[in-house]
N, C-alpha and C positions, 0 to 999 in steps of 0.2 A: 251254514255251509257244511259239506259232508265231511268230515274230518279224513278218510282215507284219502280224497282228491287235493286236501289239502297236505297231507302225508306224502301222498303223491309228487308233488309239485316239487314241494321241498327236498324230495329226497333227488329230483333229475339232478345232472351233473353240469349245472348253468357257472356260467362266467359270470354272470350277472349277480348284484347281492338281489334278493327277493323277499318284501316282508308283507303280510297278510294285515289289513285294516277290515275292523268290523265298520258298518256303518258310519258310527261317532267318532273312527280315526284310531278308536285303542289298537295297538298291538294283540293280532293272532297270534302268529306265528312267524317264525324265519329262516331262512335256510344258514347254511356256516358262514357261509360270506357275509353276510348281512350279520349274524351275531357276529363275527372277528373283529367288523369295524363299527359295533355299537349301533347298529341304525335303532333295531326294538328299541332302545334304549330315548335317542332321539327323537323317532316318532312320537313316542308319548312327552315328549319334553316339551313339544312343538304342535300337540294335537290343536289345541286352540287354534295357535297360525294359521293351522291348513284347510280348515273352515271353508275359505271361498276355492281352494284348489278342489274339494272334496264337491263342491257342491258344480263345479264347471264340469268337473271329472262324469260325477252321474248325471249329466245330459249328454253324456256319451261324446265319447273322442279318448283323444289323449293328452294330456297335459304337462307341460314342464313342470316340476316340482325339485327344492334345492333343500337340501338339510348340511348344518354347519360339520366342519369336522374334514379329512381323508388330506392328501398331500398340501392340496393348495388353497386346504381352508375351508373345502364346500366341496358337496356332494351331490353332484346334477346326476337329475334320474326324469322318469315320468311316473306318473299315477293313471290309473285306469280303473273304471266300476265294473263289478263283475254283474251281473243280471242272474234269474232266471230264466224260466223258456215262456212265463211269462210277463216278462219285464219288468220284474219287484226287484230292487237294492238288494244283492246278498254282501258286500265286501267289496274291499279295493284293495287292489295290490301296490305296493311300491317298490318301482324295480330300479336299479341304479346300474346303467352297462359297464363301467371301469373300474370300481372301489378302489384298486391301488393305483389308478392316473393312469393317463393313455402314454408311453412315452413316445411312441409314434408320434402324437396329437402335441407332444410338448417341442419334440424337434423341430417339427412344421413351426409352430408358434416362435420359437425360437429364433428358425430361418427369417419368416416374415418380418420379426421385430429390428432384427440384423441388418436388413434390406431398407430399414426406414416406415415400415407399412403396421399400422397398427389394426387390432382387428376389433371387433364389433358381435353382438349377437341380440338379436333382439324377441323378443318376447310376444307377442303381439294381442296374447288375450290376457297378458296382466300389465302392457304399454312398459315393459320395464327392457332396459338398454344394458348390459352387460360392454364394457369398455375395456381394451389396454392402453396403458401409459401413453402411447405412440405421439399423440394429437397435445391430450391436456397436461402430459407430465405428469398425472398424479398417478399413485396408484391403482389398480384395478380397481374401476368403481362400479354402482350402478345408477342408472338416470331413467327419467321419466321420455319417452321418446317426444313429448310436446317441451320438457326441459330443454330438450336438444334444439330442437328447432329455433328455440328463444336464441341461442344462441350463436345464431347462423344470421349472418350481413341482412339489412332488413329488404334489399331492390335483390338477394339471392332466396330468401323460405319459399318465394311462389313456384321458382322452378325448381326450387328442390323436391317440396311437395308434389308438382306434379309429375317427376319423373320417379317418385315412387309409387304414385296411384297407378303408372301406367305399367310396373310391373307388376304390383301385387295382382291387377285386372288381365294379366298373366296379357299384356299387348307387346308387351317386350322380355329375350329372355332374360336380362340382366338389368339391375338396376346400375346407373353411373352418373353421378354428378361433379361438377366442379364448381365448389362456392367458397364464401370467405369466413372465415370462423374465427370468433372471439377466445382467448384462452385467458382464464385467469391469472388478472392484475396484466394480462398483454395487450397489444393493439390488436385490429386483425391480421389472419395471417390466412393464405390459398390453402385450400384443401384436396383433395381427389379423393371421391367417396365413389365404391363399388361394393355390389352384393346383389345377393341372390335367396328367397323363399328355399329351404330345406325341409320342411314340414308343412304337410297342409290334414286339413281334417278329413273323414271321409265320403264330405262333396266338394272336398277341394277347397275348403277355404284354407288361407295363408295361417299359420302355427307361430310359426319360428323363421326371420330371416338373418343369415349370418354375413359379415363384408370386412370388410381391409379400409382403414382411409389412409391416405398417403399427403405429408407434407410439403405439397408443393410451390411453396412460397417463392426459392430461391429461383425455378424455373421460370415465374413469374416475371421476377423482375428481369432475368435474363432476356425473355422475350422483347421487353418495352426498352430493354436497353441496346437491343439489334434494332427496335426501330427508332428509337431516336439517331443512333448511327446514320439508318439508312435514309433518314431525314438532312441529316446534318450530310452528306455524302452529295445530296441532293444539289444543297445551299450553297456549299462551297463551289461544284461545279456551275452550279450559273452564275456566283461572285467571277468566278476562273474565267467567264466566257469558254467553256468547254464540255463537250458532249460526250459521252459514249456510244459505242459501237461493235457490234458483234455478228461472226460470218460464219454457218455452219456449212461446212462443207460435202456433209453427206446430200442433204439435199438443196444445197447451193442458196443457203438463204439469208439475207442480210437484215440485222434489227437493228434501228437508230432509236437512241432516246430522242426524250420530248425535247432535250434541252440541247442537244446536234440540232433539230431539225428548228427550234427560232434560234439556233446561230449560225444557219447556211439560210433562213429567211424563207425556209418551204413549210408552206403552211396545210398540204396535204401529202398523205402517203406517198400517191402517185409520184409524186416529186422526188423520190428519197429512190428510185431505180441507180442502180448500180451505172448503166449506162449515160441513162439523164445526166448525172451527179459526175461521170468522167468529159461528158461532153463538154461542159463549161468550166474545166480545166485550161489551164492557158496550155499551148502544146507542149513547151519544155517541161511545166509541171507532169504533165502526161508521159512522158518518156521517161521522166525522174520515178513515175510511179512504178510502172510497168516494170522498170529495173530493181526496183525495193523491194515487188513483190515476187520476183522470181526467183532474189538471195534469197527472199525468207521460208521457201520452200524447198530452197536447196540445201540451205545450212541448218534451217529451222533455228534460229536465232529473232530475239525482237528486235527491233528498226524504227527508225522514225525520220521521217525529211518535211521541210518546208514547198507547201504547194500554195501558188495563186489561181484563183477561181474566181472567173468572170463573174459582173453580175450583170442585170438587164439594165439599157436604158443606158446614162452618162454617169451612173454609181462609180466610186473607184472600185478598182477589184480588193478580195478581199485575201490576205495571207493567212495562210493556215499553219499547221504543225500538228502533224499527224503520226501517230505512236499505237504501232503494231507490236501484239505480245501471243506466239503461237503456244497452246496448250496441248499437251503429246502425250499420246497414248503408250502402254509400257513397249512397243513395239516400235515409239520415235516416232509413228507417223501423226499428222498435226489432226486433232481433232475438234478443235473451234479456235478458232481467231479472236482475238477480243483485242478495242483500239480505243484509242480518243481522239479526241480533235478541238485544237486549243484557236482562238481565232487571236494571230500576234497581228494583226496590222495597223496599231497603235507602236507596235512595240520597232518595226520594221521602219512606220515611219520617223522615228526618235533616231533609229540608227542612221538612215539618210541625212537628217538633219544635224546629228553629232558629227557626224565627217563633216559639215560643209562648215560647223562651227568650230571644228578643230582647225581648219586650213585656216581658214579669217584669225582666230587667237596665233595660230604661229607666226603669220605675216605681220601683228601688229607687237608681239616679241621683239622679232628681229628688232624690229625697227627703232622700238624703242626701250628694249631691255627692258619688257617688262610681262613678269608672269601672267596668266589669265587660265580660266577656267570655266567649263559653265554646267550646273548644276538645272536637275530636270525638279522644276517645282513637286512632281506627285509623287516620284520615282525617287528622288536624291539621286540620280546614279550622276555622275561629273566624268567630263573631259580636261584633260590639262595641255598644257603647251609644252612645247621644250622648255622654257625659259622656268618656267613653272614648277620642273621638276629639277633643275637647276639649283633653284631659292631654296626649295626643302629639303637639298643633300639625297635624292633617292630616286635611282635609277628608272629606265622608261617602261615601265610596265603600268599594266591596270590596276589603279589605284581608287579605291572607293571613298565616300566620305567620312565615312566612320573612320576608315584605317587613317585620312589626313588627319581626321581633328584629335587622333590619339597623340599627335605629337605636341598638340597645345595643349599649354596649361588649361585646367579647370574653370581659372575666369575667363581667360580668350576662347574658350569652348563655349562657355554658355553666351557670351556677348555674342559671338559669331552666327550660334542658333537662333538666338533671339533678333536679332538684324534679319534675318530670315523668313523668321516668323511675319515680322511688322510691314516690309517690305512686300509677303507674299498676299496679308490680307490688304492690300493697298498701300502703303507707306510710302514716301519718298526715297529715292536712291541713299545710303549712309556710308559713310569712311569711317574705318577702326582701327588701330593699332594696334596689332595682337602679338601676343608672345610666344613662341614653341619651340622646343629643342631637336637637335636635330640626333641622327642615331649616334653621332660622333658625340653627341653631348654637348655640344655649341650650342649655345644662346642664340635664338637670331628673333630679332622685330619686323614685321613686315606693316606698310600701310595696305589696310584692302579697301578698295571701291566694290559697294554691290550696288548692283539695281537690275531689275526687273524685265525681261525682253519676252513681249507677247505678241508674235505673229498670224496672222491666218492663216487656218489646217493647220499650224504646228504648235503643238504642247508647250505651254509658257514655260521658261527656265529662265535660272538668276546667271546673268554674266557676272564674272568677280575678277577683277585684277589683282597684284599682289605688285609692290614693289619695297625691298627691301631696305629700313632704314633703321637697320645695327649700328653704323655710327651715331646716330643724330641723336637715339635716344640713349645711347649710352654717355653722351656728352650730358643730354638733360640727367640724368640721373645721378651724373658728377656732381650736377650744381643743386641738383633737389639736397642730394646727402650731404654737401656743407653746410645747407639754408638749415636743414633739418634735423640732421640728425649728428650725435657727440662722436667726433672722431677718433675719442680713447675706447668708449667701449661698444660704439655700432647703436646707443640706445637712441631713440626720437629726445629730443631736445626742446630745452622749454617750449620753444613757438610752435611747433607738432604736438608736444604733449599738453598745450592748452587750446589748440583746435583738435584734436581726439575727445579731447574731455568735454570737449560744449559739445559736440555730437553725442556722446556719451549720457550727458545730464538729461538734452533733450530724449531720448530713446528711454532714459528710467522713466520721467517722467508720465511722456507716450503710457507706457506699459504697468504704470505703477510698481515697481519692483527697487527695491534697496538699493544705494550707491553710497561708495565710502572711497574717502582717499586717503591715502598713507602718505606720511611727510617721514619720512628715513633718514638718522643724519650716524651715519658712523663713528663710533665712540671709539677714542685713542691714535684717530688717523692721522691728526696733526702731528702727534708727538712722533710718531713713528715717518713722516714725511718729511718732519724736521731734524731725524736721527739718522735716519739711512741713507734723504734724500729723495729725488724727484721720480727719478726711476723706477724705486722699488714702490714708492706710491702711488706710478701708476699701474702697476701689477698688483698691486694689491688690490685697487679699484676696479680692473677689472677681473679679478678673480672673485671681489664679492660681488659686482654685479651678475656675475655668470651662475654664482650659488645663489642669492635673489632670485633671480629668474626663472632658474628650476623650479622653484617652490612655489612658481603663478601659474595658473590656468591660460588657456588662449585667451579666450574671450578676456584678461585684464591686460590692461593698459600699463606699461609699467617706462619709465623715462626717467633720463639721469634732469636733475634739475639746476645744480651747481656742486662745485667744488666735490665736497663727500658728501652731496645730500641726493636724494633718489627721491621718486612720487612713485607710488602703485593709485591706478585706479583701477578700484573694485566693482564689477557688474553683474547683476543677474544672480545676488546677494540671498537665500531666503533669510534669513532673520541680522539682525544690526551684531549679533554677537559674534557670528561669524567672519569678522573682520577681526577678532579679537582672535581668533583662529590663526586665522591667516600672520597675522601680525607675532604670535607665537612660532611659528613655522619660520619665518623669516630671520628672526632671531637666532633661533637653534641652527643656522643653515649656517651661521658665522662664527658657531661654537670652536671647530674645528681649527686649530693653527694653520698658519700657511708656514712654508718653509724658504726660507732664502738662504740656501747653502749651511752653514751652520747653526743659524740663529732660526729662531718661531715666531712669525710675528702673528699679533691676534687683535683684533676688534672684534667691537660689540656693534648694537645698534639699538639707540632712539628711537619711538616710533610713535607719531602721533594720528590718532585716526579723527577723520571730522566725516559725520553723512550727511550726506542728501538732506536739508530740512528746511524749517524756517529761520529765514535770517543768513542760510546758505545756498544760493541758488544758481550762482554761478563759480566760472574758477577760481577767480580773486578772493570769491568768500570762501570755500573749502580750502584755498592754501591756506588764507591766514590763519582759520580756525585748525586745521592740520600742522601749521606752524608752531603755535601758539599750544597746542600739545605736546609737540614734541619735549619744546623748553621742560613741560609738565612733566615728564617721562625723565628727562637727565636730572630735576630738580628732585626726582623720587628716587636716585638713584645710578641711573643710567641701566646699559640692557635692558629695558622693560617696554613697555606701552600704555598709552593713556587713550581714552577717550576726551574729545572736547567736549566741554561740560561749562555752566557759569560758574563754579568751582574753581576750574583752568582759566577762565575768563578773567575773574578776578586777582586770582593770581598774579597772570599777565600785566590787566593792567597795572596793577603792586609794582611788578617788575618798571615796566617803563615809567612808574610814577618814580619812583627810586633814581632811573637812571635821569629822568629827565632832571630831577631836583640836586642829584651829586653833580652836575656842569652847575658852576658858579657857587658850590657849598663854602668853597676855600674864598672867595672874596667875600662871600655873606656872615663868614667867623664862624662857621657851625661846625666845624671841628674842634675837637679838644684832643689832648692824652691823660690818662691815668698810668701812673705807676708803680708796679707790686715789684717787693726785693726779692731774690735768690738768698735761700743762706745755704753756707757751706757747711759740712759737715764736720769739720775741724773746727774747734773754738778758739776764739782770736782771728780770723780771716775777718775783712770784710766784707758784708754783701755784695753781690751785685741787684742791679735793677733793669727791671724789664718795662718799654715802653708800649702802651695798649692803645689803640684809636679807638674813640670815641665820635661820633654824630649824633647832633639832639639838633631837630628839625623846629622848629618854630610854632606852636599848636602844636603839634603831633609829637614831643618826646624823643625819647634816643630810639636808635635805629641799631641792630644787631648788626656787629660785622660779619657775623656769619650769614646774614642776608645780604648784605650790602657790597662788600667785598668781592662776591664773582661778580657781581653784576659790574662793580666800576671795572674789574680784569676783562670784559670783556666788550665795554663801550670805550675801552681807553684811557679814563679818568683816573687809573693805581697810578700811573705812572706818573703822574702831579700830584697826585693825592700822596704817593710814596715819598716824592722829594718835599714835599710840604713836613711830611710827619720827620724824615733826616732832620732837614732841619732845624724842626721845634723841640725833637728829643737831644742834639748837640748842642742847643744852645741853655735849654733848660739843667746838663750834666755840667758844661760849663759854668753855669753861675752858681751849683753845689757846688761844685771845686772848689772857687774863687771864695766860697763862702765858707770854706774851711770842711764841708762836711766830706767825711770819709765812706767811698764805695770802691768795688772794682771796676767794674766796665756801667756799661747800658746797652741794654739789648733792645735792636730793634726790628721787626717782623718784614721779609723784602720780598716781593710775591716775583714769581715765575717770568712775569710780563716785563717785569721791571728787568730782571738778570738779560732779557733779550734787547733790553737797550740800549745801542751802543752809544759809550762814553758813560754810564753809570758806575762803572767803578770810579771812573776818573771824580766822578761828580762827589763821589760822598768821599775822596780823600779832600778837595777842593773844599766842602762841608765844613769836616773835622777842623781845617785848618783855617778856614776863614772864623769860626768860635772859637780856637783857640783849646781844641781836645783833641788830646792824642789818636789816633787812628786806630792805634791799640786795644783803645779802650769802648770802641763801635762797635759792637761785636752784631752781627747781621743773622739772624736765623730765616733758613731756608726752608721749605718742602721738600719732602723725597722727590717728588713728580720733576722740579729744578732741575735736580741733579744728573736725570737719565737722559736729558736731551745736548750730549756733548757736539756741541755748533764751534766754530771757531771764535764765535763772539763769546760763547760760554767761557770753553778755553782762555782767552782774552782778559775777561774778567777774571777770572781764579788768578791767572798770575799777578796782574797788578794788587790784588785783596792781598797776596802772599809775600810781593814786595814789601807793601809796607805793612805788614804784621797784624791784617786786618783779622778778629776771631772771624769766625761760621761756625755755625751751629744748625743741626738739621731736629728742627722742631716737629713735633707729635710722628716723632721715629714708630714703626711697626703697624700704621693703619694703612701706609699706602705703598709703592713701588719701593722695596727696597732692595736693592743692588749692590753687595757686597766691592765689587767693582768700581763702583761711583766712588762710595765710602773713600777708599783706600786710593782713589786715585786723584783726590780734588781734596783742599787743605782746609777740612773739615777739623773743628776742636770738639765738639759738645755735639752730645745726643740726648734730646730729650724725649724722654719715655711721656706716653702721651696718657691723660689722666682718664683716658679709659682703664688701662691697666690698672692703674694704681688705688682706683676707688672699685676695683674688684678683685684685689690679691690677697685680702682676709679671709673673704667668704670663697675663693675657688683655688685650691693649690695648684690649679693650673696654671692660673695667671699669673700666681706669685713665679709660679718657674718660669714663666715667661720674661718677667721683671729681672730675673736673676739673671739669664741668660743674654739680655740685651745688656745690664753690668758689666758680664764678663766679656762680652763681644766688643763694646767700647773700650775696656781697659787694654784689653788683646790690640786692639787699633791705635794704641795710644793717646784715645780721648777720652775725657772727663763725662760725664754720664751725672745732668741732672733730671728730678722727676716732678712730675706740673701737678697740679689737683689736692697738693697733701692735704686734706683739714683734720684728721686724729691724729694724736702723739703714740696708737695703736701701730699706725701706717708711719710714721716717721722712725720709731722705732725697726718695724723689720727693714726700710730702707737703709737705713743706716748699717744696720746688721750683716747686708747683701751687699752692702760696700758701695752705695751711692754717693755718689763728691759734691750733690746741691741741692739742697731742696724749696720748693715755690707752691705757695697755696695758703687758702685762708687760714692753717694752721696759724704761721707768722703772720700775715697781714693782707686783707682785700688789696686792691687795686685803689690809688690814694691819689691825690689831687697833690699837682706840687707842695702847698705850704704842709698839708697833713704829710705828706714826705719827708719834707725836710723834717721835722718834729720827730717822726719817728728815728732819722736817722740820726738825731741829736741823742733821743734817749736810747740808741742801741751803740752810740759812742760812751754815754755813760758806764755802762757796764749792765743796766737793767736788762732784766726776762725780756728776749723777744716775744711772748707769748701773753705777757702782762702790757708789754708798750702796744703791742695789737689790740687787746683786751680796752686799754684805755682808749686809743684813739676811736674806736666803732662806739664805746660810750659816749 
């Protein structure tokens, strides 16, 4: 090529960058713009690449051509082959129009991306698609224009495709489509695709077309959601039996819907004349009209009145309700009319018929003072009587059904619907008794009669009476609540809480779900019922029922059962431990003292649980086993709870074998005594002796009295079993006496049950004196628990004990209730420290101070303080030391059979070691 024309070139004063390619693509030459932004530079970088642009280029035209690099990444230009004159390849130019970005071109792009519109350019002789974000979200890409396609709805490519062949065939001047387009990892979504050819060759074929697509998904749906509207719009007016209608007044033109015209019964246009349609007007409706429509042009206001319209033949007429709404131009004058028209002639004849059924229910009122009412089976809408509104406390206005049954309870609401129901799909007439308050908050019972009244031509409705019977069932509910329920604390009572509980059983069963019951028996209620009195035990009873009760769910059953005893039943349980729960809760609910004026009184509670299982299946079986745990719960302690278990079972029966075998032990001879001495702390005194009972059953061995002994305290048997043992122990001190041996008293053990029997004092002086031993010398050891329950019988006994000089002694002092109080005020000699203490005062100097303290507390009271358990001369020792006045325990001597007794007391008259004459008698 001539190097001056290319001098030339280079030197014009172009906007454009311009670079000179020899044939093969190398770099000629370039002008400043082109060297400033690197192009020489890139064209040879990229000469390879441009291979197929070079070779489209020399068959003449012009070509898109892109080289990397300038603002936005890339450098779009075109290529062109230059010729000579006669058409041999000399060189190709590559000319780029903006090298530093168009910023005009970026505004627009700007604007449009702003707007929602994304834009496009396309390629069409290297099929390649130039994209903005707009559509796919992704960055600026490029695609294959058949990629595209692929990704365009499969029932939309056809017309996609064709509506671009029939621009590019130049038949149209724009290309536009709307189709559904896939986006990556999305569903599809509406598109709007427009563009336009900007480049064609020169015989006009298509180059380059550039377009905009537009997101139009949301319009989409907008669309389909006006017609479902205008669907549903549809449906509801022919549900409504009502039409529209509309009157333009410019040129006098009336349009009725489909659904006006089958609800006036014309089944052709003609029919729907304005005139036609006023003539079969009844005349009053006609005059009613004429007048409606002459306000509404006056005031221009909407309006609406009821019209009857004849129909042909022996039809009734049919009532209408017609609803004019004028629409007004900014000038107020009306510029279309738009109406409806509702067909009420069901609704009209319901009102006919409600007046004729009001007058009959008032008449039949009076008469017999009694309310009525009658309800439209499809409608609900109700008429009442005077009498009617009367019975409900509320004045004579329109009253709907909802608004009456708001005044019933919840179950007389749904029983009343349901009568209803049954009656309407056929049922027999039903009477109910329902309950509802009135606004004054009065209680009132009404009996209602329903049944069913269906006429010809008129809409079936339920007639209902109502007559009020507040007394009668407030009388029954007197006598339900004595039969059934405990008039101290309001709870259901055994015969209600063992018909709860069989419905109860059957329902877990039904459903397969856990059931448990609680046997509750209140620990310390007696003492305190027999301390304070009747009174304050019933306030206390129910004050724990009331904390109980908070701590149960609805759904359980909970009922007093006797005395201090309670049942919960538990329902709708998920697992059996969950009673163990609950049974904890109930406990801690009774932790809290109650107060009566100065004093605090406190129970605990017992708690025995039995579930739902085999060998438990009804109520009899869950109490016993419920029962029979509880015992299980007090014998571990008390405040606690047990599960029934065969564990408790056995127990149990233990227990009753016990109790069953101690009635007639005393004629059978199975009692015995053993007797261990007292020494006293001073040398020279003589012992005393303490009298122990003993049972040894026949087969079976001795029997502990630590087992045995509540059990006879609470079948009744201490109290024989007590005067048996006076007896045997004063007659057996009497014949040491007479035998010459030397002791102080004989102590003998007198349970609680016993001190509460009147004439027991009386009886063991009557004892003492019928053997022939001083009274003096009986010395009777007590319980704490004895002492707290000051009765007049308690009282009673104390004096006569004091009369005649009887000791007391309050045995294993500091385990249980003790009450300074008691102590000091009832003629108490001797406290014995209990051999807990005392076989743990080496090994804990707590206990020793403890030991010390109960010394000084007795001496302080002026009584003598002996200590039980001694067996080291380690622990006799500090006893002593701490100022004990008697000591008892295998140190000196086990518990001894009379003659081993008398022996011992022979050789401690001798002068020998108590410690050696123990010694020899165990050899």
């Amino acid at each position: 090529m001539d190097q001056g024309i290319i001098a030339s070139l280079l030197q014009h004063p172009l906007a454009s960058a311009l670079v000179i390619l020899d044939r093969n693509g190398a770099p000629l030459a370039a002008n400043p713009a082109a060297r400033e932004h690197g192009l020489p530079a890139a064209a040879a970088a990229y000469q390879p690449m441009l291979e197929d642009i070079r070779l489209l280029a020399a068959d003449g035209g012009v070509v898109p051509c892109s080289l990397p690099g300038g603002p936005r990444g890339r450098h779009d230009g075109w290529m062109r082959a230059v010729h000579d004159d006669g058409g041999h390849l000399l060189a190709f130019t590559l000319s780029i129009p903006h090298p530093d970005g168009s910023p005009a071109g970026e505004r627009w792009e700007l604007a449009l991306e702003s707007a929602g519109h994304g834009l496009w350019d396309w390629d069409l002789a290297s099929d390649r698609v130039l994209r903005s974000p707009a559509v796919d979200g992704r960055a600026e890409v490029q695609d294959r224009g058949g990629a595209l396609l692929e990704r365009i709805h499969p029932d939309d490519r056809a017309g996609v495709h064709a509506a671009v062949q029939r621009h590019l065939r130049g038949e149209v001047d724009q290309y536009s489509a709307e189709f559904r387009y896939r986006q990556p990892g999305q569903g599809w979504r509406w598109v709007l695709d427009r563009g336009r050819v900007v480049a064609r060759t020169a015989d006009g074929q298509p180059l380059r077309m550039v377009g905009t697509h537009t997101d139009i998904e949301q319009q989409k749906q907008l669309e389909a959601h006006l017609h479902d509207q205008q669907l549903h719009l549809r449906q509801a007016q022919q549900i409504a039996s009502m039409g529209s209608w509309s009157w333009e007044p410019a040129d006098r033109r009336f349009w009725w819907s489909p659904e006006l015209h089958a609800l006036l019964g014309n089944e052709h246009a003609a029919a729907s004349s304005p005139r036609a349609w006023l003539r079969r007007l009844h005349p009053r409706s006609r005059g009613a009209l004429r007048m409606a429509w002459r306000r509404l042009w006056r005031d221009g206001r909407p309006g609406n009145l009821d019209l009857e319209l004849r129909r042909e033949g022996q039809q009734p007429a049919l009532q209408l309700r017609l609803w004019m709404q004028p629409l007004q131009a900014a000038d107020g004058q009306v510029q279309r009319l738009l109406g409806q028209v509702q067909n009420i002639t069901e609704q009209h004849q319901t009102d006919a018929l409600i007046r004729w059924r009001t007058e009959l229910l008032n008449r039949v009122s009076a008469l017999g003072r009694i309310g009525g009412c009658e309800i439209e089976v499809d409608t609900r809408q109700m008429q009442w009587t005077e009498e009617c509104y009367r019975i409900h406390g509320l004045r004579k206005e329109p009253v709907s059904l909802d608004q009456a049954l708001a005044l019933y309870t919840d179950d007389s609401r749904a029983a009343f619907g349901s009568a209803l129901d049954r009656i309407a799909a056929g049922g027999l007439p039903e009477q109910l008794d329902l309950c509802f308050y009135r606004q004054s908050g009065m209680r009132v019972w009404v009996q209602v009669l329903i049944e069913l009244d269906c006429r010809d031509g008129l809409p079936p409705r339920f007639v209902v009476l109502f007559r009020d019977i507040t007394r009668e069932r407030e009388a029954n509910e007197r006598i339900e609540l004595l039969a059934h329920y405990d008039l101290l604390t309001g709870l259901p009572n055994r015969l209600l809480l063992r018909e709860q509980t069989a419905a109860a059983i059957d329902e877990a069963r039904h459903r397969g779900t856990p059931l448990a019951m609680l046997f509750i028996d209140l620990d310390g209620f007696k003492t305190i019922n027999d301390s304070f009195g009747h009174a304050t035990g019933d306030t206390l009873l129910k004050a724990a029922a009331s904390r109980l009760h908070q701590n149960l769910r609805n759904s359980d059953l909970f009922g007093r059962f006797n005395g201090d005893e309670f049942i919960v039943v538990l329902r709708d349980l998920a697992e059996a431990e969950d009673a163990g729960h609950v049974a904890r809760k109930l406990i801690a609910s009774l932790a809290e003292p109650l107060h009566r004026g100065q004093d605090l009184l406190k129970v605990g509670a017992s708690v025995g649980i039995a579930m739902l299982g085999d060998g438990r299946q009804d109520f009899e079986s869950l109490l016993r086993a419920a029962d029979a745990a509880m015992h299980a719960a007090k014998e571990a302690g008390r405040n606690t709870y047990q599960y029934y278990s065969q564990d408790v079972l056995s127990r149990i029966q233990r227990r009753l074998d016990i109790e069953h075998a101690l009635h007639g032990a005393i004629e059978r001879e199975e009692f015995s005594l053993v007797y261990q001495p007292l020494m006293h702390a001073e040398a020279g005194q003589p012992p005393a002796i303490e009298a122990l009972l003993r049972w040894h059953r026949p087969g079976l061995g001795y029997c502990s009295p630590v087992e045995f002994i509540p059990i006879a305290e609470k079948c009744g048997e201490i109290v024989r079993i007590g005067d048996w043992v006076l007896n045997e122990a004063c007659r057996q001190a009497a014949a040491w006496d007479r035998a010459g041996l030397s002791f102080d008293r004989i102590a003998v053990n007198v349970s609680a049950v016993q001190l509460r029997e009147r004439g027991f004092a009386e009886r063991v002086i009557e004892v003492c004196h019928a053997h022939g031993l001083s009274p003096t010398r009986m010395e009777l050891e007590l319980t704490e628990s004895a002492l707290i329950r000051d009765t007049e019988i308690l009282r009673h006994c104390f004096d006569v004990f004091e009369r005649h000089n009887v000791p007391l002694a309050v045995d294993d002092f500091g385990t249980g209730f003790s009450n300074l109080h008691y102590l000091n005020r009832f003629p108490v000699g001797r406290l014995k420290i209990d051999r807990s203490f005392v076989q743990g005062m080496l090994a804990d100097a707590g206990t020793a101070e403890v030991t010390q303290a109960i010394v000084h507390l007795g001496h302080a009271l002026g009584m003598k303080v002996v200590a039980e358990g001694v067996e080291t001369a380690q622990e006799e020792d500090l006893l002593r030391r701490q100022g004990c006045d008697e000591i008892q325990g295998y140190l000196y001597s086990r518990p001894l059979v009379p003659r081993e007794l008398a022996q011992w007391l022979r050789n401690a008259a001798t002068g020998a070691p108590m410690r050696d004459t123990a010694a020899a008698l165990v050899g």
